[in-house]
C-alpha positions in Angstrom: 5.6 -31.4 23.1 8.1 -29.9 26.3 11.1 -31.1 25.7 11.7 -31.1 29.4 8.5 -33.3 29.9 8.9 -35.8 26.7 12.5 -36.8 27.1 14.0 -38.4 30.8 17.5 -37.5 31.9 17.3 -33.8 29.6 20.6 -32.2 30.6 19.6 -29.0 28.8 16.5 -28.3 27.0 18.7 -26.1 24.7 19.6 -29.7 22.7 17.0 -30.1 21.5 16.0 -26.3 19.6 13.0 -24.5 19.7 10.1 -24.0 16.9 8.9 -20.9 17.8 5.6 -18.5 16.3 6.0 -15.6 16.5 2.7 -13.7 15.7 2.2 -9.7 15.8 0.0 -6.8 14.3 0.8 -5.5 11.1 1.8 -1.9 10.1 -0.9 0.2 11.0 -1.8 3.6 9.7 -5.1 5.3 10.7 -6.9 8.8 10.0 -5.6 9.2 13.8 -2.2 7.7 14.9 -1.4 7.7 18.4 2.2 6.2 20.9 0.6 2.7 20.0 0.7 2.7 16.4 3.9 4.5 16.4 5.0 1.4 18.7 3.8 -1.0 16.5 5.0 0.4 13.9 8.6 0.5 15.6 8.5 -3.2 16.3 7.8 -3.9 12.5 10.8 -2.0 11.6 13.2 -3.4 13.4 11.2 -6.7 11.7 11.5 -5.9 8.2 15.4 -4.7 8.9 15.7 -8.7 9.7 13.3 -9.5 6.5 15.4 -7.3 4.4 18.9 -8.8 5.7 17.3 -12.4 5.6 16.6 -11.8 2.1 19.7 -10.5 1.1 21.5 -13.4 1.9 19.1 -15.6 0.5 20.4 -13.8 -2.7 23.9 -14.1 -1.9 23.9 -17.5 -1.3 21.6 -18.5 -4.8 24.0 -16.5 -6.7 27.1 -18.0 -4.6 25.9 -21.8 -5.2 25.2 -20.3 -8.9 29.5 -19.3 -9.3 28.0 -15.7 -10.4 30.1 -12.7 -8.4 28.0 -10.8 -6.6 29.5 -7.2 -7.2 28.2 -4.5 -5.3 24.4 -5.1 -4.5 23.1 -2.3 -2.8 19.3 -1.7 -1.4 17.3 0.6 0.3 17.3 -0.4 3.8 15.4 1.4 6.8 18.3 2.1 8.8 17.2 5.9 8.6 13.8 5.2 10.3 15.6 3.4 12.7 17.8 6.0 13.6 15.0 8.6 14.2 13.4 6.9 16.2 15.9 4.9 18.6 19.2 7.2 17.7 21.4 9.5 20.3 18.7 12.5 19.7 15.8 10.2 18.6 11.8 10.3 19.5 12.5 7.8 22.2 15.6 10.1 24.2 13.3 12.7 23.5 10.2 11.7 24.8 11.9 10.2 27.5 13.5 13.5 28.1 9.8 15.4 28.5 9.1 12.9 30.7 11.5 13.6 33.7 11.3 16.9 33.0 9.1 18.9 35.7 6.9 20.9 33.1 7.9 18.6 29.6 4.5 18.0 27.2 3.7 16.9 23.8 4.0 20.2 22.4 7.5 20.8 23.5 8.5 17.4 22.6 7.2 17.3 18.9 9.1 21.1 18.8 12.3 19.3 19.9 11.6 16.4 17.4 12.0 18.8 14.3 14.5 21.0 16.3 16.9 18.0 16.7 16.5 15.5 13.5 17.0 17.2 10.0 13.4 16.9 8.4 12.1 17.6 5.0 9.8 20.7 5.5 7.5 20.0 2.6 5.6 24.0 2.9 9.1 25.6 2.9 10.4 23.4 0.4 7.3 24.5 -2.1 7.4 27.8 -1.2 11.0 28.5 -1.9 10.7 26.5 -5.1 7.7 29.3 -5.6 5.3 26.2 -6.9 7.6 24.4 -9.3 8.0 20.6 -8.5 10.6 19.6 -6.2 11.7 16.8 -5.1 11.6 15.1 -1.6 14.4 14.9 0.4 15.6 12.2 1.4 15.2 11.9 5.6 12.5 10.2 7.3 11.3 12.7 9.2 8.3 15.3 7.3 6.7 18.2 8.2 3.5 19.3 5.9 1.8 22.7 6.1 -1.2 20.8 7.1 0.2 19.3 10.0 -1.4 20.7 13.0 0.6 21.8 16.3 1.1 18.0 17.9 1.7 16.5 14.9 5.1 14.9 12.8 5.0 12.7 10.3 7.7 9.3 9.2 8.1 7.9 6.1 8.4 4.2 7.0 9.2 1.6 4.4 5.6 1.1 4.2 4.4 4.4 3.3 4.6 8.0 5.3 2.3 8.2 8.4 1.1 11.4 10.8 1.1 11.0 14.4 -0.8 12.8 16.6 1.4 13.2 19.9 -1.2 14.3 22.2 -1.0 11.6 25.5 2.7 11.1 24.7 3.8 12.1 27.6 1.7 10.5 30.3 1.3 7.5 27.7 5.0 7.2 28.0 5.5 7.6 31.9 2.3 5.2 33.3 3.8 2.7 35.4 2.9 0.2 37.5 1.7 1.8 40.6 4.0 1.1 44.1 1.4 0.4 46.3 0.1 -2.0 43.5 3.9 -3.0 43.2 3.8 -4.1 47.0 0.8 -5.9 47.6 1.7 -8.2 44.7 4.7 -9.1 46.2 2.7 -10.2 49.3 0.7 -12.3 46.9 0.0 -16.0 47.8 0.0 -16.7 43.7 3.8 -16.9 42.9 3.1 -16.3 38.9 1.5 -13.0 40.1 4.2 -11.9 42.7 7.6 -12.8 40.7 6.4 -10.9 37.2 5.4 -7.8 39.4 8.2 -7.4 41.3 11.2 -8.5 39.5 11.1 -5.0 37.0 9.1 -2.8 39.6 9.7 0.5 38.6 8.7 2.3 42.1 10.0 1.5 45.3 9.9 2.8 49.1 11.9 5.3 50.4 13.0 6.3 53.8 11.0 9.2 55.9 12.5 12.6 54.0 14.9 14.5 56.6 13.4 17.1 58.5 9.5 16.0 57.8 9.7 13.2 60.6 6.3 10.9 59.6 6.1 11.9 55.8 7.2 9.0 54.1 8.2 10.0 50.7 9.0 7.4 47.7 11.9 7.2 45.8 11.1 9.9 42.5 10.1 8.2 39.3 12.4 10.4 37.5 14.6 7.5 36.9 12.0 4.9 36.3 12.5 3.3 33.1 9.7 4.0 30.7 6.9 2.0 28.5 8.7 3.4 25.6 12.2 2.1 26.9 10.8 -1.4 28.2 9.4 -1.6 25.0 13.1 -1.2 23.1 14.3 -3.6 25.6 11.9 -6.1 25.0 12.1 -6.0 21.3 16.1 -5.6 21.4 15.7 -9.1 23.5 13.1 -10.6 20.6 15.4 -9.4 18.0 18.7 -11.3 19.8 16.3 -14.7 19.8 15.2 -14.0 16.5 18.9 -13.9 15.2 19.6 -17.4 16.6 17.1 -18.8 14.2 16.5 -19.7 11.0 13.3 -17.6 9.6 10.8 -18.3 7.6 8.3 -15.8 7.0 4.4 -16.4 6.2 2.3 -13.1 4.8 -1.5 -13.4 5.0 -3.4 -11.3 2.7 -6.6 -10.5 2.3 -8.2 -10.9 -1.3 -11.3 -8.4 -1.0 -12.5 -6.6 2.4 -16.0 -7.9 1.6 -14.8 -11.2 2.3 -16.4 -13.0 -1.1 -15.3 -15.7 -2.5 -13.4 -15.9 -5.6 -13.1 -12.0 -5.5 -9.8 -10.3 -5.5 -9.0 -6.9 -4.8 -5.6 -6.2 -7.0 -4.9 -2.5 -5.4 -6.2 -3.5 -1.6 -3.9 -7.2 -2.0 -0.6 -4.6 -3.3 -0.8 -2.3 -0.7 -1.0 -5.0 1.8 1.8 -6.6 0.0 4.0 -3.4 0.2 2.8 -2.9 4.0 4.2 -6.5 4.3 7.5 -5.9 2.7 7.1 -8.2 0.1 7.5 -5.5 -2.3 10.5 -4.3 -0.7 12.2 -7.9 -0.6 11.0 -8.9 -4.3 12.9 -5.0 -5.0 16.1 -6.6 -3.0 16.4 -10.2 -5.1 15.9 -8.6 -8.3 18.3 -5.7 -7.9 20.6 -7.0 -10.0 18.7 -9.2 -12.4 15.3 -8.8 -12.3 14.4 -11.6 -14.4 15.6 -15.7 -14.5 15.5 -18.4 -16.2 17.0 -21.8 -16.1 19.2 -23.1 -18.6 16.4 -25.4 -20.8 13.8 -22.6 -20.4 16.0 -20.2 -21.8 16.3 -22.7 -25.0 12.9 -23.7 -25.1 11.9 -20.5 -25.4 14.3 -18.6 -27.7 16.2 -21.1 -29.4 14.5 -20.7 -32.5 16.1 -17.0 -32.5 19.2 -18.5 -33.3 18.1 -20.7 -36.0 16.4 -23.6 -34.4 12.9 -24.4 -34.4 11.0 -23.5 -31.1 11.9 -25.9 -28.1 15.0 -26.8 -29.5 16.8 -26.9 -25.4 14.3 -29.9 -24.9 17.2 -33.6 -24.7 20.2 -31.3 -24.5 23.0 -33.2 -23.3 24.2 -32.8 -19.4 26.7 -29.9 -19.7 25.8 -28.7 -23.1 22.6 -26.6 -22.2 25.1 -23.9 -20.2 27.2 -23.6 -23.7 24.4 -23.4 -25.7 22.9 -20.8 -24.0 25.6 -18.4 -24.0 26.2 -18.9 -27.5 22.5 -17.9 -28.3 22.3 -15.1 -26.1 25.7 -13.5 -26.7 24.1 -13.3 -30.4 20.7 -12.1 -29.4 21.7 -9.6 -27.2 24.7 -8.4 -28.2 23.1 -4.8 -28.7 22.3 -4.4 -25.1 26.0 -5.0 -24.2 27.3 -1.7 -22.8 31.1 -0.7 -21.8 31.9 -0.4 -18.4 34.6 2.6 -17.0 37.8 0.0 -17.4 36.7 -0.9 -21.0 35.3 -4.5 -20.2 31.8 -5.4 -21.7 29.3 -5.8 -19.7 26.5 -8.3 -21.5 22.9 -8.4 -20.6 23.3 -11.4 -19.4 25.0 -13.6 -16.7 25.0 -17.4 -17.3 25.3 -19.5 -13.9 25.5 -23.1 -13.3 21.2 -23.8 -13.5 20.3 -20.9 -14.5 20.6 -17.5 -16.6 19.7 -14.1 -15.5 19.3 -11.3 -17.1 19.7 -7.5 -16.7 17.2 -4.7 -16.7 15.7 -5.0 -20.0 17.1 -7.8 -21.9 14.5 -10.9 -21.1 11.5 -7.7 -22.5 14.2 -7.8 -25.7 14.1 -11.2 -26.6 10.0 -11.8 -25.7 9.8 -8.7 -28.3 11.8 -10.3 -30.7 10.5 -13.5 -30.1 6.8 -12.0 -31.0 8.4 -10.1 -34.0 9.7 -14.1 -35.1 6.4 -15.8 -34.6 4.4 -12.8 -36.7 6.5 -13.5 -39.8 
């Protein structure tokens, strides 16, 4: 399926695209979470950022095509996380920061991680609130009385998770050996010998001045880190991503017996929430939670306006859109509220298919429709 190998005379193999797969681990949160899972669970950040933007234009273009204005649809994004974790005084600057430093540790960079990012001290927060209730703040970043010394936690937009930092440091620093670094580029195998050298992170120096036979390497100091490939790497994934068009496929398991015909509602949720599904389903129904088209609407609450129930079914082309505003503007005209330059704002929004409706209004008319069919 190469391009390159199907098709004689290829000038560029970028003609003819690419239908890529891109397959990774999911958000992972364990009774212990260590620099993996925190890296895992940076990659599916950066992910859902993408899902969430994919899916708000997938909203602006239904309700463009649909003539409705959009208005001002706003969304929680992650953009915070983000920020912790790859801004100007993020975990990665700062971990990378213990690293070159001659005595830095785990302890002193988790000190410098609450020292550095504003953070919602849950114990303090209670304790000057002398027990009453209060409410989170709103920052990613948590500390909890029952944290221990290495540990922070992060509310990602899957749910908050505690790291353990212990092996940070030396987690964050191992690179590829330089005498490793060396013989592979004297290997006969050329896969082997161009992937090891071209990013090797250690090379020879000359003999030291004044120690005549030492010879000394060039400090690591400056060596990029696993943390910092990683960002590049995923920076890079993010740029090919963005010349795509995505489409996204969730697997979820039903039970974690795997039995047949056995569903697990709260295990299939939380996977659906860990997933972002929840969080892009919140995004497309900001506005109007609820749609319907134009003959569904009629079908199903004509009969509120007088006519018996199905009465959209052989509407003429043209008519249905007329119809339907007419009904509704009667059926939920007490919903209709004011807005701050005195224009009314109805419960509804017809488009060109279909009709959606605001927070509450479709729950109205199923009400009043049951109230109908009981008399």
């Amino acid at each position: 399926t190469a391009a390159e190998e199907t098709y004689e005379n290829r000038v560029n193999v970028e003609q003819f695209g690419i239908i890529g797969l891109l397959d990774i681990f999911g958000f992972e949160s364990f009774e212990v979470n260590r620099f993996e899972q925190l890296c895992i669970n940076y990659a599916n950040e950066r992910l859902q950022q993408k899902f969430t933007a994919d899916t708000f234009r997938s909203v602006q273009h239904e309700y463009e095509s649909e003539g409705i204005p959009l208005g001002e649809l706003r969304y929680d994004d992650n953009a915070d996380v983000l920020g912790l974790i790859e801004g100007r005084m993020g975990l990665i600057a700062i971990l990378n920061e213990e690293c070159i430093r001659p005595k830095g540790n785990d302890a002193i960079f988790v000190s410098k991680v609450y020292t550095m990012n504003v953070h919602d001290d849950v114990g303090a927060r209670k304790k000057a609130a002398r027990g009453k209730k209060t409410a989170a703040v709103a920052v990613p970043l948590v500390k909890e009385i029952a944290f221990r010394e290495l540990e922070f936690g992060i509310r990602h937009y899957a749910g908050p998770v505690r790291y353990h930092a212990a092996g940070f440091v030396k987690k964050n620093m191992d690179n590829v050996p330089s005498d490793l670094t060396e013989c592979a580029g004297k290997c006969g195998n050329a896969l082997i010998r161009e992937e090891l050298t071209k990013k090797a992170v250690a090379v020879p120096a000359r003999n030291a001045p004044g120690k005549p036979g030492l010879n000394r390497r060039k400090s690591t100091l400056s060596s990029p880190t696993v943390w910092s490939k990683f960002k590049s790497q995923l920076v890079e994934l993010m740029e090919g991503l963005g010349k795509t068009r995505s489409r996204y496929v969730r697997c979820v398991k039903p039970n974690k017996e795997k039995k047949p015909r056995v569903m697990d509602n709260v295990s299939a949720v939380e996977q659906l929430r860990c997933a972002g599904v929840v969080a892009a389903v919140t995004v497309s129904r900001a506005l109007f939670p609820n749609r319907l088209t134009h003959e569904g609407a009629l079908d199903r609450f004509s009969f509120l306006g007088g006519r018996a129930p199905g009465g959209g079914a052989h509407v003429p082309e043209g008519q249905s859109r007329k119809n339907v505003e007419r009904l509704l503007g009667v059926s939920l005209r007490t919903l209709e509220t004011t807005a701050d330059d005195g224009s009314v704002v109805k419960a509804f929004v017809c488009g060109n298919s279909r009709v959606y409706f605001r927070h509450g209004a479709l729950e109205h008319l199923e009400s009043a429709r049951v109230d109908s069919l009981g008399d």
